[in-house]
C-alpha positions as CSV (number, residue, x, y, z in Angstrom):
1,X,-124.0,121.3,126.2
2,X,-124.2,120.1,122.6
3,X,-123.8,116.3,122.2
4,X,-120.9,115.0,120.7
5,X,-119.9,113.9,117.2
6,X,-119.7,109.5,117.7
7,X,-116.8,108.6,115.4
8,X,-116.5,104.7,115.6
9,X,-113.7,102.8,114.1
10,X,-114.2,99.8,111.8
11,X,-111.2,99.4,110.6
12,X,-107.6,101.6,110.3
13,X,-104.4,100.7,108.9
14,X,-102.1,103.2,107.0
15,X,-103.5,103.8,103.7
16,X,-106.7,102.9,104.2
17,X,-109.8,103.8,107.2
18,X,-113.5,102.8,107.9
19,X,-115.4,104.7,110.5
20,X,-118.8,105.0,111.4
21,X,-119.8,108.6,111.9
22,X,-122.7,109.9,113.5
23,X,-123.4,113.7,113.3
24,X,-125.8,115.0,116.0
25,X,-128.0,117.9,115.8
26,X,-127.0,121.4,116.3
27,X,-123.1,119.8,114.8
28,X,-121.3,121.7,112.2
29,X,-118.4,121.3,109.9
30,X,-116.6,124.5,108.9
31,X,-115.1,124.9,105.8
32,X,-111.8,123.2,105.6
33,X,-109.4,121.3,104.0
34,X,-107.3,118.1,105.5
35,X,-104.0,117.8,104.9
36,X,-101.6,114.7,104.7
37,X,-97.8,114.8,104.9
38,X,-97.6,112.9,101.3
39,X,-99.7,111.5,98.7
40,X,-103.2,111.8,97.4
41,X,-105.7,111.7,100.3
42,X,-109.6,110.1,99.0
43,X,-113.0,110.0,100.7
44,X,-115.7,107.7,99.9
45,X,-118.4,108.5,102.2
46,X,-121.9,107.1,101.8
47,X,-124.9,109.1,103.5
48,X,-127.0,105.9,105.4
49,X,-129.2,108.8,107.6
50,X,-129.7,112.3,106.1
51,X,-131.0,115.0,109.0
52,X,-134.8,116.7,108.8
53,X,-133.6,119.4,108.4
54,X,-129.5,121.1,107.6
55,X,-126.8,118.8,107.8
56,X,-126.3,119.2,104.0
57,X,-122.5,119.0,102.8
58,X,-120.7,121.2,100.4
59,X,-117.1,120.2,98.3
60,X,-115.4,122.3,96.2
61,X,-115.2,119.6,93.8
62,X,-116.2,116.3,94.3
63,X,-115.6,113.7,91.6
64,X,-118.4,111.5,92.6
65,X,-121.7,113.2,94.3
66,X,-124.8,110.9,93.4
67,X,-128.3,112.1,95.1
68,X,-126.5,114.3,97.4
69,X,-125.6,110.6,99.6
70,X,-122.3,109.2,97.9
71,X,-119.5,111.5,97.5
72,X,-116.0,110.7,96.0
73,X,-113.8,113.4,97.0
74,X,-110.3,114.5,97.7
75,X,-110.1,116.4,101.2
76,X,-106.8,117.3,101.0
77,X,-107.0,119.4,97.8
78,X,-110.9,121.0,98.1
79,X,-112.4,122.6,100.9
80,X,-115.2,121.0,102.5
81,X,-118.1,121.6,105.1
82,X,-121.3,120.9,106.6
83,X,-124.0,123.4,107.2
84,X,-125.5,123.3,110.8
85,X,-128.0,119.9,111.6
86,X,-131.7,122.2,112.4
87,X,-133.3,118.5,113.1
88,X,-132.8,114.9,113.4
89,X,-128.9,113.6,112.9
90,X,-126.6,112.8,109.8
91,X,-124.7,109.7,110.1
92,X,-122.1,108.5,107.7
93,X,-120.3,105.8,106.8
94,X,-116.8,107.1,105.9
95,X,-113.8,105.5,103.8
96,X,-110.6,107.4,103.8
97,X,-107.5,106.3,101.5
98,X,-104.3,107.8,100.9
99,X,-102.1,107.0,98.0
């Protein structure tokens, strides 16, 4: 049995999340896009533990990507994945705001 993905919550209101996410090997994100009933959904998510090996992420469009760690991107509009962690884990810290 693969281990599970460990989401923890910093902080959640309405408009505006933190979590801590931490992807563990063998996880993968299929392409996809998240949608919200109304308004402009963002992610700002900052890389803080890149995997050995996989584990790389993929955006249609991103608006921010700087070293392949910070990415600025809308997930409700662009599809988004994560190719499969071969080694180690990814973990994430994740900011999610809808306007």
């Amino acid at each position: 049995m693969l281990a599970r993905v460990r989401n923890k919550v910093l902080f959640t209101s309405k408009r505006f999340s933190a979590y801590l996410v931490t992807y563990p090997k063998q996880h993968k994100v299929m392409n996809h896009i998240d949608p919200v009933a109304k308004g402009k959904y963002f992610k700002f998510n900052i890389v803080l533990r890149q995997p050995k090996m996989g584990g790389v992420f993929h955006c249609q469009k991103c608006i921010v990507n700087l070293f392949g760690r910070v990415y600025l991107f809308r997930p409700d509009k662009y599809e988004h994945s994560v190719t499969r962690i071969e080694e180690g884990e990814r973990k994430l810290l994740s900011f999610a705001l809808i306007l």
